[in-house]
ZAMARGU-4260 file (C-alpha; in steps of 0.2 Angstrom, whole numbers, plus 5000, padded with zeros to 4 digits):
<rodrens>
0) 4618/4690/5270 | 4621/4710/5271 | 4621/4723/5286 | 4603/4726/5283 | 4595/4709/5283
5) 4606/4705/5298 | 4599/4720/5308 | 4580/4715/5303 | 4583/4697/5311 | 4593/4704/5327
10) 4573/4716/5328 | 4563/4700/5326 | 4572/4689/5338 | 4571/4702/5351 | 4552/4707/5347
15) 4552/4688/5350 | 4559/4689/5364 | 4547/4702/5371 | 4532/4694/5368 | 4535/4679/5376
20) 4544/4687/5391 | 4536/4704/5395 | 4543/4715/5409 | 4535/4728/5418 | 4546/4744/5427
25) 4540/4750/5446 | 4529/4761/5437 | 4517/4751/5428 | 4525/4755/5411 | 4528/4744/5397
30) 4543/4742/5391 | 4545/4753/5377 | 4538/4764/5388 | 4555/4763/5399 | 4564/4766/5385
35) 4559/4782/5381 | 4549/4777/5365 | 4535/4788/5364 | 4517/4784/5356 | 4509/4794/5344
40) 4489/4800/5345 | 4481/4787/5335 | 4495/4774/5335 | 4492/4756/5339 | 4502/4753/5353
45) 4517/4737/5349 | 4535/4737/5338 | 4533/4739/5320 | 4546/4751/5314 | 4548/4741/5300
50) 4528/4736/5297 | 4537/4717/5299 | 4526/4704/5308 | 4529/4701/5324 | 4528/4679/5322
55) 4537/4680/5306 | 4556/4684/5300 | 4552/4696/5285 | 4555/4692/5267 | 4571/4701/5259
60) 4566/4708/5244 | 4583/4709/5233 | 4572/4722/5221 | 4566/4734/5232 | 4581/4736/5242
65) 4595/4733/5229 | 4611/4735/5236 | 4620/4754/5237 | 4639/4754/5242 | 4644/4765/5256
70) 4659/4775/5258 | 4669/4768/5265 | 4671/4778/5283 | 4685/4786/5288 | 4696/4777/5299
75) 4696/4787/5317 | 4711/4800/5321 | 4720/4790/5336 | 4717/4798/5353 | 4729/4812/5357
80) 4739/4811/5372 | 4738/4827/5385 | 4751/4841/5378 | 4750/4836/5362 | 4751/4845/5347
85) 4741/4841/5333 | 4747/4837/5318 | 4753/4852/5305 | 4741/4855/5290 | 4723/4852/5286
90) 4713/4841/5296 | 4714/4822/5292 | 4697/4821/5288 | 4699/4834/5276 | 4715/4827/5270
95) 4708/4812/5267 | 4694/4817/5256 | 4704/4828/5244 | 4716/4815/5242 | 4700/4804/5237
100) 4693/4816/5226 | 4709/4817/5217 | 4712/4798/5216 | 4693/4799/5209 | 4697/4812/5196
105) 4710/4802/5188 | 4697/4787/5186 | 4704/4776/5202 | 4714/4777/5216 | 4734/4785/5216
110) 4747/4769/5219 | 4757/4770/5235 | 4775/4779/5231 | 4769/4785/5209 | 4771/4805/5215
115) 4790/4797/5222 | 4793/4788/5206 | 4788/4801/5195 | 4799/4815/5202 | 4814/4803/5204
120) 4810/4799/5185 | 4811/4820/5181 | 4827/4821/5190 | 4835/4805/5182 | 4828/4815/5165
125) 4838/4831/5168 | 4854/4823/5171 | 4855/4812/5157 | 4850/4828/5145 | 4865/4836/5158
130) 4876/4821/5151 | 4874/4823/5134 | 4877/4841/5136 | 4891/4841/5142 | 4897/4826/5131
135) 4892/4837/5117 | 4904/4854/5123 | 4918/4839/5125 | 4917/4836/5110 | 4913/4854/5103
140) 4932/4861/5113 | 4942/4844/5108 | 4936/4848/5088 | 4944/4866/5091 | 4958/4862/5100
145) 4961/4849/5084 | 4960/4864/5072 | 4973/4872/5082 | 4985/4860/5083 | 4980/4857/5065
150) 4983/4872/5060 | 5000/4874/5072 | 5009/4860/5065 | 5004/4866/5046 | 5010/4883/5049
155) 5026/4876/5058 | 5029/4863/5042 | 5025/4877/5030 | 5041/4888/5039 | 5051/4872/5039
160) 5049/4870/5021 | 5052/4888/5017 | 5070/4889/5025 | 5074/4872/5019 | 5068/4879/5002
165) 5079/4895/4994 | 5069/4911/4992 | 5068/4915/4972 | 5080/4926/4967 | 5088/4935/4953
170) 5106/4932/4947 | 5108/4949/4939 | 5116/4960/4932 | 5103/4974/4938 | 5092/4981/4925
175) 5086/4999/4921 | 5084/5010/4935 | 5066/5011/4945 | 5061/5023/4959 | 5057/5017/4977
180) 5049/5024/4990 | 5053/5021/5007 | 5042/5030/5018 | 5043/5034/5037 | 5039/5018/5050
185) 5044/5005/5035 | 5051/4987/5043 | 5062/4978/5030 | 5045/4967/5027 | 5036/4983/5020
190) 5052/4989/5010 | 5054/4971/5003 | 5036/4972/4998 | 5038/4988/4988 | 5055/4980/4979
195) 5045/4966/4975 | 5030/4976/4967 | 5043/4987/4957 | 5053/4971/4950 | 5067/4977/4958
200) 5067/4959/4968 | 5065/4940/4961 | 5055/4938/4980 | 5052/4948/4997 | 5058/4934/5005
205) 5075/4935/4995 | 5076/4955/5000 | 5070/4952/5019 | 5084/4937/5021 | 5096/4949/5013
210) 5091/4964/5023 | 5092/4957/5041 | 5109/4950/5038 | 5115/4970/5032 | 5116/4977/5049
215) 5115/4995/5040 | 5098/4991/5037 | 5094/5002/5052 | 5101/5017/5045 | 5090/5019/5027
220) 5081/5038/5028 | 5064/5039/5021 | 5063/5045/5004 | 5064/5037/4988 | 5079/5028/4979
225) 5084/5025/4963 | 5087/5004/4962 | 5089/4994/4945 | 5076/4978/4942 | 5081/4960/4943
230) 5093/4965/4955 | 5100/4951/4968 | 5092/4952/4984 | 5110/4959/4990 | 5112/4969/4979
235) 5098/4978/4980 | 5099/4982/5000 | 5118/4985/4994 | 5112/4996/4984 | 5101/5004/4995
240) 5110/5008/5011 | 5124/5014/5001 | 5118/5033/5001 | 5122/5036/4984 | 5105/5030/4977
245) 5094/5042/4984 | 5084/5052/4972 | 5072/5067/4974 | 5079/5074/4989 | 5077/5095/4988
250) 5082/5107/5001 | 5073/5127/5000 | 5079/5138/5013 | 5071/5151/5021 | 5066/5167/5011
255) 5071/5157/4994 | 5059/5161/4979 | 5050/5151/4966 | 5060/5159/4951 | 5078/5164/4949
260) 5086/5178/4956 | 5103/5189/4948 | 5114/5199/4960 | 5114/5218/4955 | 5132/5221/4958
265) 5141/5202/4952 | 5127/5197/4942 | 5127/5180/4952 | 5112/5167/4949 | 5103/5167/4963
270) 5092/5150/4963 | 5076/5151/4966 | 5065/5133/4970 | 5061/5128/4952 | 5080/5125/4949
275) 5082/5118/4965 | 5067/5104/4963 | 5074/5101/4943 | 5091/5098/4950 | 5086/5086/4962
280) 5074/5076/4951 | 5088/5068/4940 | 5092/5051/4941 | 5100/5036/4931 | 5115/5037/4918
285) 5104/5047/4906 | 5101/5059/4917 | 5082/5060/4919 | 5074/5075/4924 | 5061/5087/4924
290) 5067/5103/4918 | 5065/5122/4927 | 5054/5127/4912 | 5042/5113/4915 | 5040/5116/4934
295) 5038/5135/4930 | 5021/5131/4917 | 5015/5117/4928 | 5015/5131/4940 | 5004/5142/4932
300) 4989/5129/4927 | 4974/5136/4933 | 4968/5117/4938 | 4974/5121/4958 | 4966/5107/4964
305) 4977/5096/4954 | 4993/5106/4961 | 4987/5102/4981 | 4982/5121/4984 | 4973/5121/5001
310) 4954/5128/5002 | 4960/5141/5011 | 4972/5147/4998 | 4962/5146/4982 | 4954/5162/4979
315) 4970/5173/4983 | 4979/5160/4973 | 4966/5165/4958 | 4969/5184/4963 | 4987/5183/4957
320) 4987/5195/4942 | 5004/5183/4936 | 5000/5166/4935 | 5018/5159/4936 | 5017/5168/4951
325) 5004/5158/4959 | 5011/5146/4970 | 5023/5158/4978 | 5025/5153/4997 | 5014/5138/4996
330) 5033/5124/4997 | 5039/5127/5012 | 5058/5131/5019 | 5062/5114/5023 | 5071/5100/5018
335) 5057/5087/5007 | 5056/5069/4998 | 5046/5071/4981 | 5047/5055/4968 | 5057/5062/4952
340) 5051/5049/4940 | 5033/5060/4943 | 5026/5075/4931 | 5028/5091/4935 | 5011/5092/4942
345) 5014/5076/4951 | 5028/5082/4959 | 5023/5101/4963 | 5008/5094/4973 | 5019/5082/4983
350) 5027/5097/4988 | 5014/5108/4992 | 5004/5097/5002 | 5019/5092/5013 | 5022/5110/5015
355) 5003/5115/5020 | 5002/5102/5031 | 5017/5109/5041 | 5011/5125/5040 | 4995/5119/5047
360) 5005/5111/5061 | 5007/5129/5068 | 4988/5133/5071 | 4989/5144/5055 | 4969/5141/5053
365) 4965/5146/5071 | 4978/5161/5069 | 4969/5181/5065 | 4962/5184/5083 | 4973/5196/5087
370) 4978/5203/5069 | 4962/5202/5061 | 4969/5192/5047 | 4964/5177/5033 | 4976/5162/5035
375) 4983/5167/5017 | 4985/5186/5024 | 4997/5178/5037 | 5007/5169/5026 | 5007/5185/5016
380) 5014/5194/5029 | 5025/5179/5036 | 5034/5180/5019 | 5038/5199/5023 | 5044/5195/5041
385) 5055/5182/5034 | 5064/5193/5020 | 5064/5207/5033 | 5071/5202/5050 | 5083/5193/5060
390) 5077/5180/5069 | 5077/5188/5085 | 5067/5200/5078 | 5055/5192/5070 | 5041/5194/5083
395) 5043/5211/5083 | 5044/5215/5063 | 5025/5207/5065 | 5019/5218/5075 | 5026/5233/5065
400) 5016/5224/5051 | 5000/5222/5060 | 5001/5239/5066 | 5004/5247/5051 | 4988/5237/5044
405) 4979/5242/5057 | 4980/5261/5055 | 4982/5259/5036 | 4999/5265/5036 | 5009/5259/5019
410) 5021/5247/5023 | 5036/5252/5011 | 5046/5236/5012 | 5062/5236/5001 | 5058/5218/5000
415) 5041/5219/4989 | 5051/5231/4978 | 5063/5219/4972 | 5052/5203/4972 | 5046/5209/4954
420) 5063/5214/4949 | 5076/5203/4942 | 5095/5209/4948 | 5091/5215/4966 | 5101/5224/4979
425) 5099/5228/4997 | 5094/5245/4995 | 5079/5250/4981 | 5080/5263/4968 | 5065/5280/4967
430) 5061/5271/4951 | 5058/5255/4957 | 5049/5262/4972 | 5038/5272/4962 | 5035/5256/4949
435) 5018/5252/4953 | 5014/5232/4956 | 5002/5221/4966 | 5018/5219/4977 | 5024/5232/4979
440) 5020/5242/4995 | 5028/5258/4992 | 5015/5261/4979 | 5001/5252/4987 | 4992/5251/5006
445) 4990/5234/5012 | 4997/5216/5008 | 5004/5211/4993 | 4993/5201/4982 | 5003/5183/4986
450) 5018/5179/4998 | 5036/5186/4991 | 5046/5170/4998 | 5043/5153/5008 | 5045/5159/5026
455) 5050/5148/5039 | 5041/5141/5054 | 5047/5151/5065 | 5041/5167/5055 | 5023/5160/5051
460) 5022/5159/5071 | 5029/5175/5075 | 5014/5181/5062 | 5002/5171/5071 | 5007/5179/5087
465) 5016/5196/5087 | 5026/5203/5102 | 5013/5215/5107 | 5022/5233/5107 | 5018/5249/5097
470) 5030/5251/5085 | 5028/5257/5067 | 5045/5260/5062 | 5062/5249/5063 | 5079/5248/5054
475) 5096/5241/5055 | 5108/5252/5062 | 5123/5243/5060 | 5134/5228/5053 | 5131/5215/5069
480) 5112/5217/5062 | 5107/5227/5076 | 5087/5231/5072 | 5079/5246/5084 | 5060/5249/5084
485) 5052/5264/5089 | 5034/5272/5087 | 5040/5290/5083 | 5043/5294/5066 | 5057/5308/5070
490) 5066/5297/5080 | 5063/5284/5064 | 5073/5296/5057 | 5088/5297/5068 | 5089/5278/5068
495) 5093/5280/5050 | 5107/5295/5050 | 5114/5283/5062 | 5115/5266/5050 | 5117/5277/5035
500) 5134/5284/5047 | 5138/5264/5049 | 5139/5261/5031 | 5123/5251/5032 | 5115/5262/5020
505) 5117/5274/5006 | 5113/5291/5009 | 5107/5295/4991 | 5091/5284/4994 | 5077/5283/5010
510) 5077/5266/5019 | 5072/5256/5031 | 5055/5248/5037
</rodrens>
């Protein structure tokens, strides 16, 4: 039996109930009246709000009034005591129905504790994936540090063997000579490479074992050496600390010039760098060299590339009306390492570029602010100062020079005289003076055509900078070398009564700068 038929019967027992028992108020009412109920116009006066009979218990028609679920009301919010709060968040009604609606949208409602389980299951998720992870790197840094070791105890076995195993060697006797290079900064383990590579050695190893136990390893120059091939390992270091194997060694000194020079009054060979490189080039029992001739027309090839002439160079190189002339200053004064089993051109370019990159070292390229000249003018005129002064003078011969040029004043150097000539002497004669050359400055204004010698450092930098004066004229005015500057011309020429008066000079003939 449902709500609705149990409320009609709970009517009809109290219609009932009012028909046989009927009450009146104080005031003459019935009593619906008492209760408020009011009648409408036109109504018939008795109880039937639900057009049921009043003798009758009305028929339930199932049809008609099918059943309809209710929602289910909301349980009450429990009575709030005085002070209270209320809870924090939404209303509990309002809580309740989303919550419902929720529960409706996924097709029923949630089960108590799912959200709990679900976010314990994500959790449970992201530590196992953690896990493996970190399972995985283990694994990853235990395989690398396998390869070390690995790796560690095959190097380690692989040194083992080697010293329980003898280095190949040779048993001799040494071969034919070959050239060696030992250049600067090389270990023993560099040089053993390089007698290895030119058959001098069976093995490196053999020439490294060999070296280490020689304690004058330490004292081997750079340069090259002359060692035989199939050599034993100590023999070859023998052979090369023993001093007498270096090959390709030349010394030029300052002022020297390419071609050989004859002294005027002895007629003494004065050797110029040609001699000095073909000297120094020959090696071995037979001899092997390159010969004076041969450096002399390597010289004069017109490919200057192929001979190392810098960029800055070339086209007063190309002026030079004699091409065995060419190259003139462009080696150094110095002391250089050159491999003498080389050509001539191979050898004439190891030597000029060593030599421009030492004059380079100077700040020759930056060099003309205050002279107003080319790098290859200053090494022009640095060849002048170095035929011309002293040493302690050098600074100050520049400036003459740069003076001179500068007021296009000849220069008249004895020096450019006798750089064409082939007996010289210290004093010049009219006619040579008077011989008109590209070098010679007594019959020309300016520079000459290419340097006249290989000047030192120290006079390329006293070029690059001269001591700043105003002298045009100097001479030597006695035999301590004695060298007095002046700017007058008349006092010039007491300077020089006074060196001529010294012996310095001979009177028959003008001299001095």
């Amino acid at each position: 039996m449902t709500d609705r038929w149990a409320r009609a019967e709970e009517r009809y027992r109290a219609r009932e109930a009012d028909r046989r028992y009927p009450r009146r108020d104080d005031w003459g009412l019935d009593a619906r009246a008492a209760h408020g109920d009011e009648q409408q116009a036109g109504e018939p006066v008795g109880w039937d709000d639900d057009d049921y009979g009043t003798d009758v218990i009305p028929r339930y028609d199932e049809e008609a009034d099918a059943f309809v679920e209710q929602p289910e009301p909301e349980p009450a919010a429990p009575p709030r005591r005085v002070g209270q709060r209320p809870a924090a968040g939404r209303p509990a009604g309002e809580r309740g129905g989303r919550a419902k609606a929720a529960a409706g949208e996924r097709g029923g409602r949630a089960k108590p504790g799912s959200s709990g389980r679900g976010k314990r299951s994500r959790i449970a998720s992201r530590k196992a994936a953690e896990r493996k992870r970190r399972r995985r790197n283990l694994w990853v840094v235990g395989g690398v540090f396998v390869l070390l070791f690995v790796s560690v105890a095959g190097f380690a076995g692989y040194k083992l063997m080697g010293r329980l195993t003898p280095a190949e060697d040779f048993a001799g006797p040494p071969g034919a000579l070959v050239v060696v290079a030992v250049h600067p900064g090389d270990t023993a383990s560099q040089i053993a490479t390089e007698m290895k590579d030119k058959g001098v050695v069976a093995s490196s190893a053999a020439f490294y074992e060999a070296a280490v136990r020689n304690s004058s390893m330490n004292s081997v120059q750079p340069g090259f050496y002359a060692v035989g091939v199939n050599s034993p390992a100590a023999d070859a270091v023998a052979t090369l600390v023993g001093g007498k194997s270096r090959v390709g060694n030349v010394t030029v000194s300052e002022g020297r010039l390419l071609h050989d020079k004859h002294d005027v009054g002895t007629g003494g060979r004065y050797e110029g760098i040609y001699r000095k490189i073909a000297q120094a080039s020959c090696f071995g029992e037979e001899r092997k060299c390159v010969t004076y001739e041969q450096l002399d027309a390597a010289g004069a090839s017109p490919d200057l590339a192929a001979l190392g002439v810098p960029e800055w160079a070339m086209q007063g190189v190309r002026d030079s009306p004699d091409r065995t002339r060419q190259l003139e200053g462009l080696i150094a004064a110095g002391t250089w390492d050159f491999d003498p089993s080389g050509t001539p051109e191979q050898i004439l370019r190891q030597l000029i570029t060593a030599s421009v990159q030492r004059y380079e070292s100077t700040g020759l390229l930056q060099s003309g602010a205050t002279t107003g000249l080319t790098p290859y003018e200053t090494l022009v005129a640095a060849s002048l100062v170095e035929r011309e002064a002293k040493p302690q003078d050098m600074s100050k011969v520049a400036r003459v020079i740069a003076n001179r040029l500068k007021v296009e004043q000849m220069l008249q150097f004895d020096s450019t005289v006798n750089y064409t000539l082939d007996t010289t002497e210290v004093a010049t004669t009219n006619a040579d003076r008077a011989r008109v050359t590209a070098w010679n400055t007594y019959a020309m204004y300016g520079l000459p055509v290419t340097p006249i010698a290989a000047p030192s450092l120290q006079a390329l930098q006293a070029m690059e900078n001269p001591e700043p004066g105003e002298w045009l004229y100097f001479v030597t005015v006695d035999n301590d070398g004695t060298t007095l500057f002046t700017d007058n011309y008349q006092e010039h020429l007491r300077l020089v009564a006074q060196a001529q008066r010294s012996g310095i000079l001979d009177s028959s003939r003008p001299y001095g700068g």
